[in-house]
C-alpha positions in Angstrom: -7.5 -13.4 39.1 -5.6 -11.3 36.5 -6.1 -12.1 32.6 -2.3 -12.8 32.4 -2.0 -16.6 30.9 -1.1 -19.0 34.3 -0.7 -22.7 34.3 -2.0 -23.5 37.9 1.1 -25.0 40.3 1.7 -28.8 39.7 0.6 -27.9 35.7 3.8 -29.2 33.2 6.2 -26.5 32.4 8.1 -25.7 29.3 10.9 -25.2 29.3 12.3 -21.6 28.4 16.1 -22.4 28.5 18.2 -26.0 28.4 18.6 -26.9 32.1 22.1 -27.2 32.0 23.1 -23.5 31.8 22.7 -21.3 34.5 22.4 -17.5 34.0 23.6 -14.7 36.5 21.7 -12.3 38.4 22.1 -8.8 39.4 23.7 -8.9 42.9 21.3 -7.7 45.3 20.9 -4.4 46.9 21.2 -2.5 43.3 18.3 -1.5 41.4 18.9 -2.7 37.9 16.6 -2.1 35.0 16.8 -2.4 31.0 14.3 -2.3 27.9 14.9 -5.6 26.0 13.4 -6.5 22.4 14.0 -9.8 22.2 13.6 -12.2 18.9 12.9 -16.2 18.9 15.5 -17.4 20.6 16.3 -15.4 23.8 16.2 -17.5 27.5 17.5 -17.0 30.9 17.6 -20.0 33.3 18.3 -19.3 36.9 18.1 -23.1 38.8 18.6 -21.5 41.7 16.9 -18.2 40.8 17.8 -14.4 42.1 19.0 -12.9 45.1 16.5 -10.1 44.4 13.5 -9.7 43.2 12.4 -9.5 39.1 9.7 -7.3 37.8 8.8 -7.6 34.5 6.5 -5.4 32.2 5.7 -6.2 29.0 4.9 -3.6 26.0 5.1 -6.1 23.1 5.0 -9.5 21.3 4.8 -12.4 24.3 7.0 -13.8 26.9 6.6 -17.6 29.0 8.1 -17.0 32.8 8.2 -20.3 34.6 8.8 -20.2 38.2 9.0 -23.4 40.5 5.7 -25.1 39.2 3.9 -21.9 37.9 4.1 -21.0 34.5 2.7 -17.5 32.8 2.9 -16.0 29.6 2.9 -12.4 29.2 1.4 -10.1 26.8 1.3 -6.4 27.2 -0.2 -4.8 29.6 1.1 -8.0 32.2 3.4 -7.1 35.3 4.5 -10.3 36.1 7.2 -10.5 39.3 8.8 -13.1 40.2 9.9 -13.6 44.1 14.1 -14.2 45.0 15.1 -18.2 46.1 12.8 -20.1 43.6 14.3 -21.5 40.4 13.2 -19.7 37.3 13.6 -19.2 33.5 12.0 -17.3 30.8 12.2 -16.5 27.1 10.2 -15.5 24.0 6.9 -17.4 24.2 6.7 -20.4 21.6 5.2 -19.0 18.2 5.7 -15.5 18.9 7.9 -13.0 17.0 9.4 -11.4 19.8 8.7 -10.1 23.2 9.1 -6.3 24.0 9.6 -5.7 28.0 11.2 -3.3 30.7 12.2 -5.6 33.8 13.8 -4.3 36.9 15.5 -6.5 39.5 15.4 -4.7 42.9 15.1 -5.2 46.6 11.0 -5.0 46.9 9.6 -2.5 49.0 7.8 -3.7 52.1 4.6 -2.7 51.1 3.9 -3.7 48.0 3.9 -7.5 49.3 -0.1 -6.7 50.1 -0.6 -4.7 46.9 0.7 -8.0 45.2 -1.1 -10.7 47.4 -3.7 -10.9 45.6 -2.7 -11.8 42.5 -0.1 -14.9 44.0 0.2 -17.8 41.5 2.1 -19.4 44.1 5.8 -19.9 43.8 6.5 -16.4 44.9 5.4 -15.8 41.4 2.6 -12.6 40.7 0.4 -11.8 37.8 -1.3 -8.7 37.3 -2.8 -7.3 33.6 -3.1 -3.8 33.7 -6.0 -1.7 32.2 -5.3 -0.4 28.8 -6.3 3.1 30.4 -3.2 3.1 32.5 -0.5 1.4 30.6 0.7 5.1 29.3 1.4 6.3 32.2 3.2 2.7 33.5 5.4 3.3 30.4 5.8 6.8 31.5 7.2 5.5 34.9 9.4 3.0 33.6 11.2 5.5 31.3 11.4 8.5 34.6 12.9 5.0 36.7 15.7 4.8 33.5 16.7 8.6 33.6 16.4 8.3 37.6 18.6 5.7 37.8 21.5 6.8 36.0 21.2 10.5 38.1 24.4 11.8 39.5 22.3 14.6 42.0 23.1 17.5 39.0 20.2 18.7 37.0 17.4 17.0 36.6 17.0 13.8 35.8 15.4 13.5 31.8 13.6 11.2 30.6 14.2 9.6 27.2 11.3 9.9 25.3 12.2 7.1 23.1 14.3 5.0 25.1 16.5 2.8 22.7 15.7 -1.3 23.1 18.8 -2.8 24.7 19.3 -0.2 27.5 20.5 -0.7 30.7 20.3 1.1 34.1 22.3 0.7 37.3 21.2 2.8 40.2 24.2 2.9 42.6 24.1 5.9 44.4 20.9 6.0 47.2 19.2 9.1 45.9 19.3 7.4 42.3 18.2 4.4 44.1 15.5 5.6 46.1 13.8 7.7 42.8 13.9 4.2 40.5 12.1 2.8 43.6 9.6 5.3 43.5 8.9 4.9 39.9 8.8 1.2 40.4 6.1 1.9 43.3 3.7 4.2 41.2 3.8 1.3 38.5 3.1 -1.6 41.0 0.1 0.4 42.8 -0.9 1.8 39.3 -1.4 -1.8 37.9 -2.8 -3.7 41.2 -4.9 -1.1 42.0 -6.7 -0.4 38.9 -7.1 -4.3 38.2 -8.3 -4.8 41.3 -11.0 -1.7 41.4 -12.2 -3.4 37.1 -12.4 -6.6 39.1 -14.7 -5.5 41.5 -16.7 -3.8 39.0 -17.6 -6.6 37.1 -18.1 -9.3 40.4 -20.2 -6.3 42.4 -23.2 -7.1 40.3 -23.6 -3.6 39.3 -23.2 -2.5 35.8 -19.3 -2.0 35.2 -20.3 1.4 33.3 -22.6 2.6 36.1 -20.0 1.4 38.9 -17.2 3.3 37.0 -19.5 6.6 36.1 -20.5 6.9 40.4 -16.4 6.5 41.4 -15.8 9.2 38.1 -18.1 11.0 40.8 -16.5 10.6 43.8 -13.1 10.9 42.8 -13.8 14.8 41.2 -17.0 15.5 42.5 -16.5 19.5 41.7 -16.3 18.5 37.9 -18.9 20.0 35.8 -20.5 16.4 35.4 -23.8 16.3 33.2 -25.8 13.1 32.8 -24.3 13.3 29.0 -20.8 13.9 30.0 -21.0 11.0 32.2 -22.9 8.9 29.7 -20.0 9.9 27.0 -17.4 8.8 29.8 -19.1 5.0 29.8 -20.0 5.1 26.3 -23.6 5.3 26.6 -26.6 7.2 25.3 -27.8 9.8 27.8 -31.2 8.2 27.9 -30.0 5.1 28.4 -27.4 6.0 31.2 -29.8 7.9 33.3 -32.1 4.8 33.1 -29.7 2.3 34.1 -27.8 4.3 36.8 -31.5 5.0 38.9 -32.1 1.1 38.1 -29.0 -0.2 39.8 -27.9 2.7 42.0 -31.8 3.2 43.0 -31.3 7.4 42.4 -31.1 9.9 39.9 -27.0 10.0 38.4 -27.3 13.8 39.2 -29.1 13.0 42.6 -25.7 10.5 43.4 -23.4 13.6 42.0 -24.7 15.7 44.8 -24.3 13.5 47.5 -20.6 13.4 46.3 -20.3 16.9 46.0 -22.1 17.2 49.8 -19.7 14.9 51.6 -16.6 16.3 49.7 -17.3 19.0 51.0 -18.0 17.8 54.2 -14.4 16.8 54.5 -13.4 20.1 52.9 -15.1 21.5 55.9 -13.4 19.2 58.5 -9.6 19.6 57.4 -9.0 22.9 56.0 -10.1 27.3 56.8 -11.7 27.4 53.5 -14.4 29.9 53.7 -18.0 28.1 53.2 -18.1 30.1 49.4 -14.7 28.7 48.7 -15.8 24.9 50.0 -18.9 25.5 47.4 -17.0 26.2 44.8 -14.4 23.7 45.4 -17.7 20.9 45.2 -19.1 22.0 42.1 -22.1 24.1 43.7 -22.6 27.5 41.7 -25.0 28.7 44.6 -23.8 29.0 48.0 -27.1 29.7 49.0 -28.4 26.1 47.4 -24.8 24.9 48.6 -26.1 25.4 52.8 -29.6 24.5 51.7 -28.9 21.0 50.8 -25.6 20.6 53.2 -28.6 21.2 55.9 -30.9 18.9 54.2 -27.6 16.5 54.3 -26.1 16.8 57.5 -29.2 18.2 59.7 -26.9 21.9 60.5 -25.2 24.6 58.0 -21.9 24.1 56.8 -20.7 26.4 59.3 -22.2 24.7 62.6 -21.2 21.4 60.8 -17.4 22.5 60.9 -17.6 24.0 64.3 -19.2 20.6 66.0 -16.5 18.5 64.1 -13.4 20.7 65.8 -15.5 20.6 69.4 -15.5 16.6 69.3 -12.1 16.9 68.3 -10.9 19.0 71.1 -12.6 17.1 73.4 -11.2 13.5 72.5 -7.9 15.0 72.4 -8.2 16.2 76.3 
């Protein structure tokens, strides 16, 4: 459940714009996106809502999207996207000063429907808030998907760095439209993903610091990792780290850092030539004589015997 504001469906709405006007849409098929700063005041009503899809990511102040019977309010950090064929609205939330947001309307990809799913409101309405950690690079994307959308195929495509409030993109041609796309991909994977993988940290029953200090592991085991570097990562005292992480994980942080290292380099050794030294190296062992003495210990053969077995099952389910 994301940390976005939702009132569940059948909940009272406010309304965000007099019913009686009706706002248009972006015709479908175009990627469309804009930077809006928007004071007390602002509303769009859609009773019949979009053809396409809305995405909206707010950087500032606080918005209220109603759609059907769910109702959200968005601070920053909150990708909030709102499905085509359901009646909708949305303005500056009541009380605050304004509301800062990028919002795209698009065709969604395929894919993304089961990045989104799990963070349905109902109403084809989703809710994800983003981890502060990540929100750089989500502006990041939004401001490549403005530069990308206006590109003709010459040069480069530049970002703005300080892309002015009130700006808006149309991507017409399909290279144009396929780059916004990919921008608006990154930031949709980039904010499910990471609030999914902070939820599970915190419903696992294992210390969020100690969960997120073992995937810090696995995701560069070949980092020069200490137990203080990875006690400075989860703001913790060394001592106190090394106590918890053997507590919870039931081994040493440095025992858990070589096993990553060994079945990195495992799959080093299944999928790539690298030379055994280079594989080493590439796992964050300074020794490749201790390097085949715990891959053995590991995996029951050296590193070279290990790769060899691996490409004779291979050849022999492939026959």
């Amino acid at each position: 459940m994301p940390d976005a504001a939702v009132s569940s469906p059948g909940a009272p709405a406010v309304s965000a714009a007099p019913s009686s006007r009706t706002d248009p849409s972006p015709p479908p098929g175009l990627v469309t996106i804009g930077l809006f700063d928007q004071p007390p005041g602002y509303a769009v009503n859609r009773p019949r809502g979009a053809d396409s899809w809305l995405f909206t990511w707010t950087t500032g102040g606080c918005g209220r999207l109603v759609q059907g019977a769910v109702q959200v309010e968005a601070a920053a950090g909150d990708l909030v996207v709102l499905g085509p064929g359901t009646p909708h609205r949305y303005a500056v939330a009541p009380g605050a000063r304004h509301w800062a947001f990028w919002w795209v309307h698009c065709q969604a990809r395929a894919s993304w429907s089961t990045w989104l799913r799990p963070y349905a409101q109902g109403d084809r309405t989703y809710a994800v808030t983003a981890p502060p950690d990540i929100r750089g690079r989500a502006d990041a994307a939004f401001r490549r998907m403005l530069a990308d959308a206006r590109w003709t195929g010459h040069g480069a495509p530049r970002p703005d760095t300080e892309p002015t409030t009130g700006q808006v993109a149309v991507a017409h041609g399909t290279a144009a439209r396929e780059l916004a796309l990919c921008s608006l991909e990154e930031i949709v994977l980039l904010a499910t993903a990471s609030a999914t993988a902070r939820a599970e940290r915190y419903e696992s029953g294992i210390d969020p610091r100690v969960r997120q200090a073992a995937e810090l592991m696995d995701a560069d085991p070949g980092a020069p990792h200490t137990v203080r570097s990875l006690a400075a990562d989860v703001a913790l005292s060394p001592s106190r780290f090394a106590h918890l992480f053997t507590q919870q994980v039931g081994q040493s942080p440095m025992r858990a850092l070589q096993q990553a290292r060994l079945r990195h380099a495992a799959r080093l050794l299944e999928v790539t030539e690298l030379p055994v030294e280079r594989v080493a190296a590439l796992s964050g062992f300074t020794s490749p004589f201790h390097f085949s003495r715990a891959f053995r210990q590991r995996y029951g053969v050296p590193p070279g015997a290990y790769r060899s077995e691996v490409r004779q099952r291979a050849s022999g389910e492939r026959r």
